[in-house]
C-alpha positions as CSV (number, residue, x, y, z in Angstrom):
1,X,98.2,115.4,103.4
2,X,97.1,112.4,100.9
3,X,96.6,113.7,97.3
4,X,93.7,113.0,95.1
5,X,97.1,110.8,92.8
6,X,97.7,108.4,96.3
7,X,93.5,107.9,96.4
8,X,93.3,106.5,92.7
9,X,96.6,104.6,93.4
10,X,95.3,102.6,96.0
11,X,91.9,102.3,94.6
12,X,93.7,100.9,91.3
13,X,96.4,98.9,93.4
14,X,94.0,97.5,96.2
15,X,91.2,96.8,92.7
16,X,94.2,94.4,91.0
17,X,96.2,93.0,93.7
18,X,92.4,92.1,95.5
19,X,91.3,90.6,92.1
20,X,94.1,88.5,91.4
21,X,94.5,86.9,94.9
22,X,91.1,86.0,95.1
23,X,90.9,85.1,91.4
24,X,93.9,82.8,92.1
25,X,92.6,81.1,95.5
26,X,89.0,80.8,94.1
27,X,90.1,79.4,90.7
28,X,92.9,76.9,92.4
29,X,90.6,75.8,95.1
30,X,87.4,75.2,92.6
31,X,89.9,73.4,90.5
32,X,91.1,70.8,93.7
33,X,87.5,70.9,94.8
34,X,85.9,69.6,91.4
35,X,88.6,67.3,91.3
36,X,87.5,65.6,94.4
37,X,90.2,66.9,96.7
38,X,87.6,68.4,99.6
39,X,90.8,70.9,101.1
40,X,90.1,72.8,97.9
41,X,87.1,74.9,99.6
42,X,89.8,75.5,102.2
43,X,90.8,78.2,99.3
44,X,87.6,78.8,98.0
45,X,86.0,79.9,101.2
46,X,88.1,82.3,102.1
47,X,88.7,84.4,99.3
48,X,87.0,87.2,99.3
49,X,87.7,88.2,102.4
50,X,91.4,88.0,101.8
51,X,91.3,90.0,98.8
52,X,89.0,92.7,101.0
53,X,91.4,92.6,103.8
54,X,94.3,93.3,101.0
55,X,92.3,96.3,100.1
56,X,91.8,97.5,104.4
57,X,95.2,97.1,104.4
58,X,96.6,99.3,101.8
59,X,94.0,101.7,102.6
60,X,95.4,102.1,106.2
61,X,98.9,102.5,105.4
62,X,97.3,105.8,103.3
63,X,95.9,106.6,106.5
64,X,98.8,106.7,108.6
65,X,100.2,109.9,106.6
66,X,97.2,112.2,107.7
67,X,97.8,114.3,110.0
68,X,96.1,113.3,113.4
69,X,93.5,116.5,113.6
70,X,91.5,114.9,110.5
71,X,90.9,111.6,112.2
């Protein structure tokens, strides 16, 4: 069974690691875009998503450990 301590762990975990990937690829790819290098919004586009998707992630590896009934 997932305890109330694994639901605020990935709700903390998937909050930071989601913030600093898309923090990184947005900031680095507004950086190259400004700059005049167009691949830049190669990283910019994408980044939310990708921190989401972080998040989905994490949260289904917590699901795995319920037991199949509550699903």
């Amino acid at each position: 069974m997932v305890t109330r301590e694994e639901i605020l762990v990935l709700g903390l975990t998937a909050g930071t690691v989601g913030s600093l990937v898309g923090g990184l690829m947005l900031g680095v790819g507004l950086g190259m875009a400004v700059q005049g290098a167009h691949i830049g919004w190669l990283l910019v586009i994408p980044a939310a998503p990708i921190s989401g998707m972080l998040g989905y992630a994490l949260a289904r590896k917590l699901a795995k450990k319920l037991p199949p009934t509550v699903l």
